[in-house]
C-alpha positions in Angstrom: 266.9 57.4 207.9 265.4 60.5 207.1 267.0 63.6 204.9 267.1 66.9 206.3 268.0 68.6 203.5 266.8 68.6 199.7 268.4 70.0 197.1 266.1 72.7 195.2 268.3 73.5 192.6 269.8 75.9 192.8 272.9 74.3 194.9 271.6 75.2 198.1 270.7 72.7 200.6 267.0 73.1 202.2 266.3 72.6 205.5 262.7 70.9 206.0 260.3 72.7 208.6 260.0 69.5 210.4 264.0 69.1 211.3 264.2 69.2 215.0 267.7 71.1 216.0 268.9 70.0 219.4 269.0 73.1 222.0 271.6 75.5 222.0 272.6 74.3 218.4 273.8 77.3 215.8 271.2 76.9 212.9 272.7 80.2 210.4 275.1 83.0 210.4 274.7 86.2 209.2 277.2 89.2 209.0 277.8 92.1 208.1 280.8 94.3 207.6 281.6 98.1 207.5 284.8 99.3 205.8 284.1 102.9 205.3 284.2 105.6 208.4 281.7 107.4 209.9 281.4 110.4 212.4 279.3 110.6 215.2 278.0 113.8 216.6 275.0 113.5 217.9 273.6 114.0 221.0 270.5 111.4 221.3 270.4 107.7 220.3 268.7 107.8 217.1 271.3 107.8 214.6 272.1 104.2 213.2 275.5 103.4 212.0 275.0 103.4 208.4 275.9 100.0 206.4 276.2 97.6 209.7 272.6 95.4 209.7 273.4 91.9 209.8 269.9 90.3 209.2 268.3 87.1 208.1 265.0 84.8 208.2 264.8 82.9 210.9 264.2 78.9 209.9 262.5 77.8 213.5 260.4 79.7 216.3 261.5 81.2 219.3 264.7 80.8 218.5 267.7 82.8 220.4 269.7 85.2 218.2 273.7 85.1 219.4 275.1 88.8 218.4 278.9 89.3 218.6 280.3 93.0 217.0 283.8 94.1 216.7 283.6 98.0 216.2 287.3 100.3 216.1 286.1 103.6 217.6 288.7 106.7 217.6 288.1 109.9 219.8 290.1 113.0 220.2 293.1 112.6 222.7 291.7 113.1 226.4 288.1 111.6 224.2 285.4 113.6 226.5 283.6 110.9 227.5 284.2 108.3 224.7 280.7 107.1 222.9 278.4 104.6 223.8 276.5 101.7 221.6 272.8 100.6 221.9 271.8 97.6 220.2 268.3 97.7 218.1 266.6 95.0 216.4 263.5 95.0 213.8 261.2 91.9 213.4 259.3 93.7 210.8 257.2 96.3 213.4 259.8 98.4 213.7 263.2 99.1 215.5 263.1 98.7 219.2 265.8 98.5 221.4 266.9 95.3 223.0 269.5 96.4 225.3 267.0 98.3 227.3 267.8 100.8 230.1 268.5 98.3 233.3 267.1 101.6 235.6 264.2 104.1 235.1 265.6 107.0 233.5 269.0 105.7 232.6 269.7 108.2 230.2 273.2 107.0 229.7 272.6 103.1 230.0 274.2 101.1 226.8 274.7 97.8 225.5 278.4 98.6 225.6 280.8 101.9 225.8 284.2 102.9 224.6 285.9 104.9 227.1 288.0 108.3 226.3 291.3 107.6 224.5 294.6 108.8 225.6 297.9 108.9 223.5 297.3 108.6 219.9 294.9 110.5 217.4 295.4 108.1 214.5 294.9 104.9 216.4 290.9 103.9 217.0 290.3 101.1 219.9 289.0 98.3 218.9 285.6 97.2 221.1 284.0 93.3 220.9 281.2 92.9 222.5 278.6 90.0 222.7 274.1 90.1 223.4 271.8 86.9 223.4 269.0 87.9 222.2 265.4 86.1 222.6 263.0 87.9 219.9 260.1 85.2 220.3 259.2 85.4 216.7 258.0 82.6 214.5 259.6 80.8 211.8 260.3 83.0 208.7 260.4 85.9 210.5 262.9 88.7 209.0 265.2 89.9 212.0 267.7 93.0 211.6 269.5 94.6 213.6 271.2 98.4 214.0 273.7 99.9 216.3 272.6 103.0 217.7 276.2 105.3 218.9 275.7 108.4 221.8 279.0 110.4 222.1 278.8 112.8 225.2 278.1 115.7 223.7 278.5 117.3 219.7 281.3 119.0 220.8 283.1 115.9 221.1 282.5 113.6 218.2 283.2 110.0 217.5 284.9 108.6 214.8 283.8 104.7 213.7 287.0 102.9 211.8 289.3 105.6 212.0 291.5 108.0 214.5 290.3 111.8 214.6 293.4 112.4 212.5 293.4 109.6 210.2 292.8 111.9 207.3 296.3 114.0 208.1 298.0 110.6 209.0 300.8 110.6 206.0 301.7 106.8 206.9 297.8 106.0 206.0 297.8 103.9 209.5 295.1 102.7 211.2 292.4 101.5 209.0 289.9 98.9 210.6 287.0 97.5 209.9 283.8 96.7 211.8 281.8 93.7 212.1 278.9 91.9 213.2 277.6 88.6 213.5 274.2 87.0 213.9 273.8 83.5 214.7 270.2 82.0 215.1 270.4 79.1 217.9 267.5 76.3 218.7 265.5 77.0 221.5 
């Protein structure tokens, strides 16, 4: 038979450049994850969330990139309009979005939205959503990605892993994290 995999090392098994990965096959996972909170007040979609890039170097070409993100999102009760997420993704030109607008103008079109909350100030909603990406980059190609938030308006800010009033919440409830994964899959 033939290796796949050589050790250089360092403990960590090489893949050659010449392994051929049967399609649809998961070839690496990436993630990241975000325990601190953020607010949101902006009123365009070029604020990042700060400390949420999952990212690695792609081993083969053209490969798809499998993105899943589980993000806890807290509004004031009655929320306004909630917030919504664009996805973003840098092969090394750039960030550009990849969850483009599906209509000419959309200036409200997202990857994914979290509605208005009702009931509780202390308790974010948690939000999973999942993109299949096709960058059409070659091997060794560094891919990252960013999550771009919109709430409605400044007047109604978003709060990422936390209620609005998680800070005057004496039980200390509530306290999420947020995460996303990046899988690289053969083409």
């Amino acid at each position: 038979g033939k290796n796949f995999a050589t050790q250089d090392g360092t403990g960590e098994a090489t893949i050659h450049s010449d392994v051929v990965f049967p399609s649809s096959h998961i070839i690496q996972i990436a993630q990241a994850t975000k325990t601190d909170t953020e607010t949101f007040n902006n009123e365009n979609w070029t604020t990042a969330i700060s400390s949420l890039n999952p990212s690695f170097v792609t081993i083969k070409a053209n490969s798809k990139v499998l993105l899943q993100t589980s993000q806890h999102w807290g509004t004031a009760v009655g929320g306004a309009e909630g917030v919504g997420i664009r996805l973003y993704r840098n092969d090394g030109t750039g960030y550009a979005e990849v969850t483009a607008a599906r209509k000419s103008g959309g200036t409200w079109t997202c990857f994914f939205n979290v509605p208005g909350l009702t009931g509780d100030n202390y308790a974010p909603h948690g939000v999973t959503a999942s993109f299949l990406d096709s960058p059409s980059v070659a091997a060794g190609t560094t891919l990252t990605y960013a999550f771009h938030p919109r709430p409605y308006a400044a007047s109604y800010p978003v709060y990422l892993n936390k209620g609005m009033s998680f800070d005057s919440d004496q039980n200390g409830r509530w306290q999420p994290l947020t995460s996303a994964t990046i899988m690289e899959i053969a083409a």
